[in-house]
C-alpha positions as CSV (number, residue, x, y, z in Angstrom):
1,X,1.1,25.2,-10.3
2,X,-2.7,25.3,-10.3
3,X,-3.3,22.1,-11.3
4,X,-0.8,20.8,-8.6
5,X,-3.1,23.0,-6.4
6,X,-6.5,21.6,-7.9
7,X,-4.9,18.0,-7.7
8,X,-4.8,18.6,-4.1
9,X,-7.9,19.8,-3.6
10,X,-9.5,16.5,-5.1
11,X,-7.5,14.2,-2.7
12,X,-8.2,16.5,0.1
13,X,-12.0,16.1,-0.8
14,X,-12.1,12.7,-1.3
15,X,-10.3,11.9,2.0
16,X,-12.6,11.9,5.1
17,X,-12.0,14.6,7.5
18,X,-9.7,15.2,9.9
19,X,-11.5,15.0,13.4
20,X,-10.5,14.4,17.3
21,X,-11.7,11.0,19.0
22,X,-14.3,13.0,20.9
23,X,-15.9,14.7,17.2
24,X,-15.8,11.3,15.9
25,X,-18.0,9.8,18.7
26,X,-20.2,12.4,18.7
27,X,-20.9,12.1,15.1
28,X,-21.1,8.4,15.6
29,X,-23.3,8.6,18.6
30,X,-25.6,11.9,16.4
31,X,-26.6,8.8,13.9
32,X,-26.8,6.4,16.2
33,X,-29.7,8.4,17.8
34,X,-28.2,9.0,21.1
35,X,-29.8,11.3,23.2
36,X,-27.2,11.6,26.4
37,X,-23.9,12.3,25.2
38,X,-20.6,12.5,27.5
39,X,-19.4,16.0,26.2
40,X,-20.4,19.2,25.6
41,X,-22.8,21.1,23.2
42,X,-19.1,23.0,21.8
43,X,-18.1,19.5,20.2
44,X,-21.8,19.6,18.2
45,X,-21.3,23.1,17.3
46,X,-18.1,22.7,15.9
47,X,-19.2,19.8,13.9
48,X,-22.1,21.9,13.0
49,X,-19.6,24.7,11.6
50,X,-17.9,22.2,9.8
51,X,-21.3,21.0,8.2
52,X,-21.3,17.6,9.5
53,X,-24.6,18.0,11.9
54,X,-28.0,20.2,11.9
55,X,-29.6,20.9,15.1
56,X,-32.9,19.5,14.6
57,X,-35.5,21.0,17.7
58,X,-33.9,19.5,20.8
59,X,-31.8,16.8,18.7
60,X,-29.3,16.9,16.4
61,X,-29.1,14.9,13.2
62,X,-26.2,13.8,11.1
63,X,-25.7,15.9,7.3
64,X,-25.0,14.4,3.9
65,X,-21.5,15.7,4.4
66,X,-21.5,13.9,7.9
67,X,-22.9,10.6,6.6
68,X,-20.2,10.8,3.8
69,X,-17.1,11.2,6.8
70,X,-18.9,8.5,8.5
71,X,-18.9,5.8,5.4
72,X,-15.3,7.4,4.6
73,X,-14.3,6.7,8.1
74,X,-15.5,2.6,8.3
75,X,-13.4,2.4,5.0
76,X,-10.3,3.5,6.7
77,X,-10.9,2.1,9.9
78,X,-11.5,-1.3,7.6
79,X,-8.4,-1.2,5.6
């Protein structure tokens, strides 16, 4: 039983993470550098819960973790 558990775990990991439309553009738009976005600061904060963004003074900028769903994402997206 724990390793079934464990096994599931490592595929959850491995798997980018399970985000709206709207998260996903605002990640996307974070590392793009975009300074206007077209929703509101509780779509950053919950990405910044989730460890995905950092405020950075009056920007925000894109984590490891976040650069990681991004890259995961494309390769989805791709297939």
């Amino acid at each position: 039983m724990a390793t079934a558990i464990m096994a599931t775990q490592q595929t959850l990991a491995t798997r980018p993470p399970i985000m709206t439309d709207p998260e996903w553009i605002a990640l996307e738009s974070i590392e793009e550098q975009t300074r206007r976005f077209i929703f509101d600061d509780a779509i950053l904060h919950g990405l910044s819960r989730r460890g995905l963004v950092e405020p950075d003074g009056d920007r925000w900028q894109v984590t490891e973790h976040g650069q990681k769903a991004l890259s995961a994402h494309e390769v989805v997206w791709i297939s």
